[in-house]
C-alpha positions in Angstrom: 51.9 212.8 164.4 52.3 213.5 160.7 48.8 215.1 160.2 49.4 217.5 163.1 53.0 218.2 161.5 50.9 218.7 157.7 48.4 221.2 159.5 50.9 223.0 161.4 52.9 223.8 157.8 49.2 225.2 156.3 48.6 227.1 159.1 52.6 228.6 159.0 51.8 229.1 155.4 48.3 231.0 155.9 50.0 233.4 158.6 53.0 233.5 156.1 50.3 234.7 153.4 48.7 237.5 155.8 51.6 239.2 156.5 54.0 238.6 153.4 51.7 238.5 150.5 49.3 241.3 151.0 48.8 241.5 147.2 50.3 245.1 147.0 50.0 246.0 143.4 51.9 249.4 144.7 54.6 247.4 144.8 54.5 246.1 140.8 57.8 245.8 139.1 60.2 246.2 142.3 60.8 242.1 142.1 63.2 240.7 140.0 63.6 237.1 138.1 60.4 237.1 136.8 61.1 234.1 134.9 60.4 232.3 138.4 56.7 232.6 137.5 56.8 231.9 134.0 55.0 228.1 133.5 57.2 226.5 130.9 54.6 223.1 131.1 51.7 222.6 128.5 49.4 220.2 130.4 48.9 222.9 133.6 49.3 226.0 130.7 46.3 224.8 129.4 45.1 225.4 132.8 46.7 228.5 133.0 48.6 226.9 136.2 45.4 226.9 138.6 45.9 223.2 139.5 48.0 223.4 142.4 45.7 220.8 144.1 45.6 218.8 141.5 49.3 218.7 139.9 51.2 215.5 140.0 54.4 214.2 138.7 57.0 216.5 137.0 55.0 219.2 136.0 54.0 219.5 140.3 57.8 221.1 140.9 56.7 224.7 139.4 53.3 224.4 140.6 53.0 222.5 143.5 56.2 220.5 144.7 53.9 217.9 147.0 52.8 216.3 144.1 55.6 215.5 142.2 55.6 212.0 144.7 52.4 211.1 143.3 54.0 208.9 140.4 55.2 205.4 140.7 57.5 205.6 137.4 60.2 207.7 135.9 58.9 210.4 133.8 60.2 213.0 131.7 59.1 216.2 130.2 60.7 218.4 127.4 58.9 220.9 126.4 59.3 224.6 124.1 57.3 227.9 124.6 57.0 230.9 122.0 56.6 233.2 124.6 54.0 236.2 123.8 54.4 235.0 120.0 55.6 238.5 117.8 58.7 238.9 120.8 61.2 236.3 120.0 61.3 234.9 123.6 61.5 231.3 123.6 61.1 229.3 126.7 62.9 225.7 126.8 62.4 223.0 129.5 64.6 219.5 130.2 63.3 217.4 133.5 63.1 214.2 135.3 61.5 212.9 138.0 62.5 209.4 139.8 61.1 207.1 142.5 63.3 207.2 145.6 62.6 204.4 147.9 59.0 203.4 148.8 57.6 207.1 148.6 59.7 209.6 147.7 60.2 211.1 144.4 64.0 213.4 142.9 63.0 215.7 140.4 65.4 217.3 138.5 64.7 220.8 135.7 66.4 223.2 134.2 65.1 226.1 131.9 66.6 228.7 129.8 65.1 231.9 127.7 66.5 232.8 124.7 65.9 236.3 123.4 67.4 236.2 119.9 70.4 238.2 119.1 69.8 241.9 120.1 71.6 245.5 119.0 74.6 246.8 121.0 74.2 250.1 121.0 75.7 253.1 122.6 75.8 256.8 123.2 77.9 257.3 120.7 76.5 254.8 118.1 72.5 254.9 119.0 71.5 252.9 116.1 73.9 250.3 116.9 76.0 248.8 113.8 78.4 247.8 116.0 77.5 244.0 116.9 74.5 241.8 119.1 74.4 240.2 121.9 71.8 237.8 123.4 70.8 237.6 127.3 70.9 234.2 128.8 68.3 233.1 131.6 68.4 230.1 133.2 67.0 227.8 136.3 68.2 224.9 137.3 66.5 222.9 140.4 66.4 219.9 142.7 63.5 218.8 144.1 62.0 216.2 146.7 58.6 214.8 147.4 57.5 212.5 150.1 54.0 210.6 150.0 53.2 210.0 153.6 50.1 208.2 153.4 47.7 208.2 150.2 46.2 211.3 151.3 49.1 213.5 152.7 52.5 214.6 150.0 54.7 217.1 151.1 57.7 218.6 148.8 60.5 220.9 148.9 62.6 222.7 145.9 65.5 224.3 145.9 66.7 226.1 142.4 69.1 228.0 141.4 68.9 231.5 139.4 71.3 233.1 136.6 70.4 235.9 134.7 73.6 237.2 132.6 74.8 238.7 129.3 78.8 239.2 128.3 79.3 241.7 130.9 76.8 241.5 133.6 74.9 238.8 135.6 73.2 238.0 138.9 72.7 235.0 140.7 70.9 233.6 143.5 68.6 231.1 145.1 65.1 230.5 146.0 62.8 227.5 147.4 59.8 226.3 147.0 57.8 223.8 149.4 54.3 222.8 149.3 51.5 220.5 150.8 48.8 218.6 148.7 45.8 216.5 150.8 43.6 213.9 149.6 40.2 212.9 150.3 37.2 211.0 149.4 36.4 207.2 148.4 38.1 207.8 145.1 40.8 210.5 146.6 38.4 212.6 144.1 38.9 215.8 146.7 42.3 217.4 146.7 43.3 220.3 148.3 46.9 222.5 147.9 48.9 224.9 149.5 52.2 226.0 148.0 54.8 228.9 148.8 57.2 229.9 145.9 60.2 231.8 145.7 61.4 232.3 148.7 65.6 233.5 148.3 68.1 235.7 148.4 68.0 238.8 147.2 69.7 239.1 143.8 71.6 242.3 142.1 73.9 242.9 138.7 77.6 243.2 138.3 80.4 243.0 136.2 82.7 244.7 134.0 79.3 246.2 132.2 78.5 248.1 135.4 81.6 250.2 135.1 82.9 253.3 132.7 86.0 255.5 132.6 85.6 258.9 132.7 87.7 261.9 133.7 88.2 263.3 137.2 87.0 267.0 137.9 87.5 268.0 134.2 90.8 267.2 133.9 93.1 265.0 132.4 93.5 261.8 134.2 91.1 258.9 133.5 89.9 256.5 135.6 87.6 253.4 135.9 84.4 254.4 138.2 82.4 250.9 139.4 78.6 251.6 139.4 77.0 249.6 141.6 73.6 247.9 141.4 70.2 247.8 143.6 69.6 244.4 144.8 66.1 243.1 144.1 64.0 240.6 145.6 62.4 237.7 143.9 58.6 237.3 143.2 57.6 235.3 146.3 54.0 234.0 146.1 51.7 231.2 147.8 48.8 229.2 145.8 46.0 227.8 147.9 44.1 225.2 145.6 41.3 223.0 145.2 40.1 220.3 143.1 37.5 217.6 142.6 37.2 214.6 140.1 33.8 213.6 138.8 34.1 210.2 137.5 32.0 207.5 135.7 31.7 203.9 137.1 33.6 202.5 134.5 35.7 205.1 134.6 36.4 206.2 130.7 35.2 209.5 131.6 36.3 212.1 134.1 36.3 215.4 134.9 38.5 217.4 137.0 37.4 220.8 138.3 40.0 223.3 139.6 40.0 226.4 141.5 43.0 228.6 142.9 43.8 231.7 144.7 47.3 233.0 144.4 48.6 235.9 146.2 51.3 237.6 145.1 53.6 240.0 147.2 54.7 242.1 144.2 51.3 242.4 142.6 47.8 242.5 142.9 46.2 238.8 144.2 45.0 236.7 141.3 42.3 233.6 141.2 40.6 231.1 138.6 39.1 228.2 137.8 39.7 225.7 135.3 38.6 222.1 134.1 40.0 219.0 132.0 38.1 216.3 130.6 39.4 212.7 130.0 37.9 210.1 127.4 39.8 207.1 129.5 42.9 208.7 129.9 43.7 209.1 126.4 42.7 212.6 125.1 42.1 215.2 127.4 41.0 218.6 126.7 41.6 221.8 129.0 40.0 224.7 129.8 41.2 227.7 132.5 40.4 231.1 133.0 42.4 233.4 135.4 41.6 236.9 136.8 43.4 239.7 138.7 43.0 243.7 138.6 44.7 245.5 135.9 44.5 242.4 133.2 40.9 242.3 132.0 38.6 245.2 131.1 40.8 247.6 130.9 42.6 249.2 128.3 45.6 247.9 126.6 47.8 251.4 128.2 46.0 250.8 131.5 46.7 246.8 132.3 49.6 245.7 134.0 49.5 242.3 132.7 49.5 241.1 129.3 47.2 237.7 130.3 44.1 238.3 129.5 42.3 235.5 131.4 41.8 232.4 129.0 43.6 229.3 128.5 42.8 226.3 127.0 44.9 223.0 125.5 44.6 219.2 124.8 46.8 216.1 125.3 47.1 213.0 123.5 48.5 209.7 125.1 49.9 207.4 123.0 50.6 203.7 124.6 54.5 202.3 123.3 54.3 198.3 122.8 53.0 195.9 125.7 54.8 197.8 128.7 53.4 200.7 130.6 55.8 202.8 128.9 53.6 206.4 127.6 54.3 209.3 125.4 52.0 211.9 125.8 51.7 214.8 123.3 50.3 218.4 125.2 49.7 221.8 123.7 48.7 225.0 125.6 47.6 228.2 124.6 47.5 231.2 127.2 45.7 234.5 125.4 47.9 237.7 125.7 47.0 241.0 124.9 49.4 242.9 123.5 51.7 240.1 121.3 49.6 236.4 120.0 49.4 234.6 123.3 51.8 232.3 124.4 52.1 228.9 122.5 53.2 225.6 124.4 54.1 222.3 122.9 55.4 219.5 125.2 56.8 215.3 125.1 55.9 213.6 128.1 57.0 210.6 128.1 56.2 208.1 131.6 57.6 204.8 132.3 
C-alpha cells in the first residue's frame, strides 16, 4: 500500500514536470523570490546542490525534504554565505531538525539577506545625500519527514516568504514536498524526486508605491496609489541519483551524484558531483553543474553568473565520550562576474 502510494507521487511529479516545467528560458526573469533557490548550506554547496538523492538531515529541507527523516538525533546547522564575494550580499541560516516519534523528523529554518546599507536617491537628488536604507529578505519554514520503511522517506515543507524595505514588501507562501528511495545490500542506491516552490503568487505594496501629484495641471494635489504586477515564484522539480562505493571496513567511501533539475522560469539544468570520506571524518567534495546560457559564452551573453564548478571539504570533530559531533563545512560555488560564492557552516549532531 505505501509503495503504490510512493510511485503514484513520482509519477504525479513526472506529469507535473512535463507540463509545468518545460524549461522555458523565454520566460527568464518573469519569477520572483529568487532567494527560494539560493543554497544557503556548505556540505551540498560543495556539491553545487546535485544531491537530491542523496541529502539527509537538515540540509534535505532545501534540497530534498524526504530526507530530512533520515537522522536519528537532533541536529543543527548555522551557517553564513558571502554571496557572489565583490556584492555585499550575505546569506545567513539558523535550523533544527528533531526526531518525532519512531520516524518522523520537525525541521525548523529561517534565512535572511542582508544587502548593506544602500543610497536613497531620487529625481530630484540623483546622487543621493539624503540617507540609506537596507532591503530585508527572509524565509522562515516548517517542515516534516516521515521514514516509512528503510528504503522509502517522504517530506513536506511549508515556508513562508517576506521581501520588504521601509515602504514596500510582499509576502507569500510556497511548499515543497519530496520522495527519496533506497536500495541495495548497503542502501548504497538512492534515488530522489523533489518539487519546489510551489505558492501564491506574490506582488509589492505600500506607502512606497504611491506619489502626489497634481490633477490635469492644476492646483489641487492628490495621492495616486500605483499598483504592482504580481509575480510567481521559481517553481522547480529535481530528479536525482546517487550511489555509495564503499570499502569492507568501511573507512573509505565514495558517493557519486547526478541530477536533473528543470526549471519553469529558465532553461533545464543537470550535474554531477562526488564526495569522498576517510571514515567519516574528512570529506572532500567535488560538483559541476551545466545549463545554456552559463558556460561558454560570453560574460554579456550568459544568463547565469554560475559557471559550473563547485567544490568544498568538511571536517568532523567527535565532543567527549557521547555521540555528540560538530562538523566544520566550507563550499565554494565559481561565479563569473563577482569571486564565487563563499560558504562556511557549524553542524553540530547529537
Amino acid at each position: 500500500m505505501i509503495k503504490s502510494i510512493i510511485n503514484s507521487v513520482i509519477v504525479l511529479a513526472l506529469l507535473i514536470a512535463t507540463n509545468m516545467f518545460a524549461g522555458n528560458p523565454d520566460r527568464q526573469g518573469q519569477a520572483g523570490a529568487y532567494e527560494l533557490l539560493i543554497n544557503p548550506f556548505a556540505r551540498s554547496g560543495g556539491l553545487h546542490s546535485l544531491n537530491t538523492a542523496s541529502a539527509t538531515g537538515l540540509e534535505a529541507i532545501r534540497m530534498n525534504v524526504a530526507g530530512l527523516s533520515r537522522i536519528y538525533g537532533t541536529e543543527v546547522i548555522m551557517s553564513h554565505s558571502n554571496w557572489l564575494q565583490g556584492s555585499g550580499v550575505n546569506v545567513d541560516f539558523l535550523g533544527l531538525a528533531q526526531p518525532v516519534g519512531e520516524s518522523g523528523v520537525l525541521g525548523l529554518e529561517l534565512m535572511s539577506m542582508s544587502f548593506g546599507d544602500i543610497p536613497i536617491t531620487t529625481t530630484e537628488l540623483p546622487e543621493g545625500g539624503i540617507g540609506s536604507y537596507s532591503p530585508s529578505f527572509i524565509n522562515v519554514a516548517v517542515a516534516y519527514s516521515v521514514r516509512f520503511s528503510e528504503s522509502i522517506s517522504a517530506g513536506a515543507t511549508v515556508r513562508l516568504v517576506s521581501e520588504r524595505i521601509a515602504d514596500v514588501s510582499a509576502s507569500g507562501g510556497a511548499i515543497d514536498a519530496g520522495v527519496q528511495y533506497t536500495t541495495g545490500s548497503e542502501n548504497q542506491m538512492k534515488f530522489g524526486v523533489a518539487l519546489r516552490n510551489i505558492g501564491t503568487p506574490m506582488s509589492f505594496s505600500g506607502d512606497g508605491l504611491s506619489i502626489r501629484s497634481f490633477i490635469d495641471q492644476g492646483s489641487y494635489q492628490m495621492t495616486v496609489s500605483q499598483r504592482s504586477e504580481s509575480f510567481e515564484l521559481p517553481s522547480l522539480l529535481h530528479i536525482g541519483v546517487s550511489y555509495e562505493f564503499l570499502t569492507d571496513n568501511d573507512a573509505h567511501r565514495l558517493t557519486a551524484v547526478a541530477n536533473f533539475q528543470s526549471n519553469a522560469f529558465t532553461s533545464d539544468d543537470y550535474g554531477i558531483g562526488a564526495e569522498y570520506s576517510l571514515k567519516e571524518k574528512f570529506m572532500l567534495r567535488g560538483g559541476y553543474r551545466y545549463a545554456n546560457g552559463t558556460t561558454y559564452l560570453s560574460q554579456e551573453e550568459r544568463s547565469n553568473a554560475f559557471t559550473g564548478l563547485a567544490g568544498g571539504f568538511g571536517i568532523y570533530l567527535p565532543m567527549g565520550e557521547d555521540d555528540t559531533k560538530i562538523c566544520l563545512d566550507y563550499a565554494y560555488r565559481a561565479t563569473d562576474p563577482f569571486k564565487g560564492i563563499h560558504t562556511v557552516a557549524i553542524r553540530v549532531s547529537m
